[in-house]
C-alpha positions in Angstrom: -20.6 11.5 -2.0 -18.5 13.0 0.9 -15.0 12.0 1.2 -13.8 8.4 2.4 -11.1 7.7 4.7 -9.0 4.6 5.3 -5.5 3.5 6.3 -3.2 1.0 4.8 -0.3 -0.5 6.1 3.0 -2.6 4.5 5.7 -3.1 6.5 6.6 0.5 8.1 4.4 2.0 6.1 2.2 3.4 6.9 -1.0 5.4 4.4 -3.7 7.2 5.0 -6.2 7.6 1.8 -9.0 10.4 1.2 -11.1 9.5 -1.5 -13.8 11.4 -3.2 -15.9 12.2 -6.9 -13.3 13.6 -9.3 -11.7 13.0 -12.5 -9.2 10.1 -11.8 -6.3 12.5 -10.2 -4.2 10.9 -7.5 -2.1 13.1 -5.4 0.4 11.6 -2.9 2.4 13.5 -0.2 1.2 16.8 -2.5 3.1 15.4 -5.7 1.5 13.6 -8.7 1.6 9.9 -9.0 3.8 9.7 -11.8 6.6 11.6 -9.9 6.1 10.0 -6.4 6.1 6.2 -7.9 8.8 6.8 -10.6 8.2 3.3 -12.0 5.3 1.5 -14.1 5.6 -0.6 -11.4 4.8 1.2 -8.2 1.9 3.2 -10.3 0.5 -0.4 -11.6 0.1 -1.4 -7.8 -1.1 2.0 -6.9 -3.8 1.6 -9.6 -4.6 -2.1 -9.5 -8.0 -1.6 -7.1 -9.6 0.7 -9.8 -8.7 -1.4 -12.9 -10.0 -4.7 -11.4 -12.9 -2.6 -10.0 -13.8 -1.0 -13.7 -13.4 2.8 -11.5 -10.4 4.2 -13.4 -11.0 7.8 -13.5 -14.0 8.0 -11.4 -12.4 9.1 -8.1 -9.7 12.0 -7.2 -7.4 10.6 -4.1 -5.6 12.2 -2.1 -2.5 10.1 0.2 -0.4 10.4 3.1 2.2 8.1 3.3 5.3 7.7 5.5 7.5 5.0 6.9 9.2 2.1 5.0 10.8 2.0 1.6 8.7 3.2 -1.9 7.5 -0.7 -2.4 5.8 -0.8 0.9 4.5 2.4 0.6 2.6 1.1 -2.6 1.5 -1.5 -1.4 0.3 0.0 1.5 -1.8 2.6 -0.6 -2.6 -0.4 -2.4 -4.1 -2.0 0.7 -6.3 1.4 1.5 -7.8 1.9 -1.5 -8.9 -1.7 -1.8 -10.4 -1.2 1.3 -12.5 2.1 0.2 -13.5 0.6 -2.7 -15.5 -2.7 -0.6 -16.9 0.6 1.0 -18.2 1.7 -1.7 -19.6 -1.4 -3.4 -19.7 -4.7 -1.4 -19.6 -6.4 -4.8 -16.1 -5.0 -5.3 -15.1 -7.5 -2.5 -15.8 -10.3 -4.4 -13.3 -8.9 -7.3 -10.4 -7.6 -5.1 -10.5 -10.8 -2.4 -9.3 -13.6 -4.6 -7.0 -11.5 -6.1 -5.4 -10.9 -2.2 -5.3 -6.9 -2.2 -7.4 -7.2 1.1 -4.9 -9.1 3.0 -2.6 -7.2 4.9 0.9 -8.9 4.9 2.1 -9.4 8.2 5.7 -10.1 7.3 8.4 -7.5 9.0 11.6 -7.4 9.1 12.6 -9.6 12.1 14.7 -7.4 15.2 18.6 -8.3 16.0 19.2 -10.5 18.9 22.2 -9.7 21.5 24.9 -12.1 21.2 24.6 -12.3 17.2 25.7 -10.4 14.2 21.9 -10.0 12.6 19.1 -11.2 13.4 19.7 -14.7 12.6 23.3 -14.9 11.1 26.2 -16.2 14.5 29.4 -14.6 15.4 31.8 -16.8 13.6 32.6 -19.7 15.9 36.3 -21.0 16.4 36.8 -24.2 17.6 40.2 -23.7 18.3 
């Protein structure tokens, strides 16, 4: 098996995932999961596409990822490896769909608008 390549985006942010045979070691930015994705968290979401496929440890993975804050980096790598896994097995689809790690979440953060203080919040407004 030669090594798969797919891109997942959250947000800003924006990852690109190599995946190949291995031993289950997942490299992001050149740092080891655990360090890159401090929390339980961040490394359940990172890992969520191999447990609900029954893969853990069958794959070494290699990520870049930049843009946006350490959740929507996750989720982004998240999105990639959920989509290299229906690759690999079109069975997996039927696992990872209902489960919604194939959507990709379209929400951004909305831009400022002249005129006002945020995007949506007014200038306070004096009457008088």
């Amino acid at each position: 098996m030669e090594t798969i390549h797919k891109i997942g985006r959250r947000k800003t942010a924006v990852a690109r995932v190599y995946l190949s045979k291995g031993k289950g070691k997942i490299t992001i930015n050149n740092r080891d999961l655990k360090i890159y994705f401090p929390t339980a968290t961040l490394q359940y979401k990172v890992n969520q596409p191999f447990a609900l496929t029954n893969t853990e440890g069958d794959y070494d993975v290699k990520v870049n990822v930049y843009g946006g804050g350490i959740t929507g980096q996750a989720e982004a790598v998240r999105l990639a490896l959920s989509r290299i896994m229906c690759e690999i097995d079109e069975e997996n689809r039927l696992v990872l769909k209902p489960e919604g790690l194939l959507t990709r979440d379209p929400r951004m953060v909305e831009r400022k608008k002249f005129g006002q203080k945020k995007a949506r919040k007014k200038f306070q407004f004096s009457k008088r």
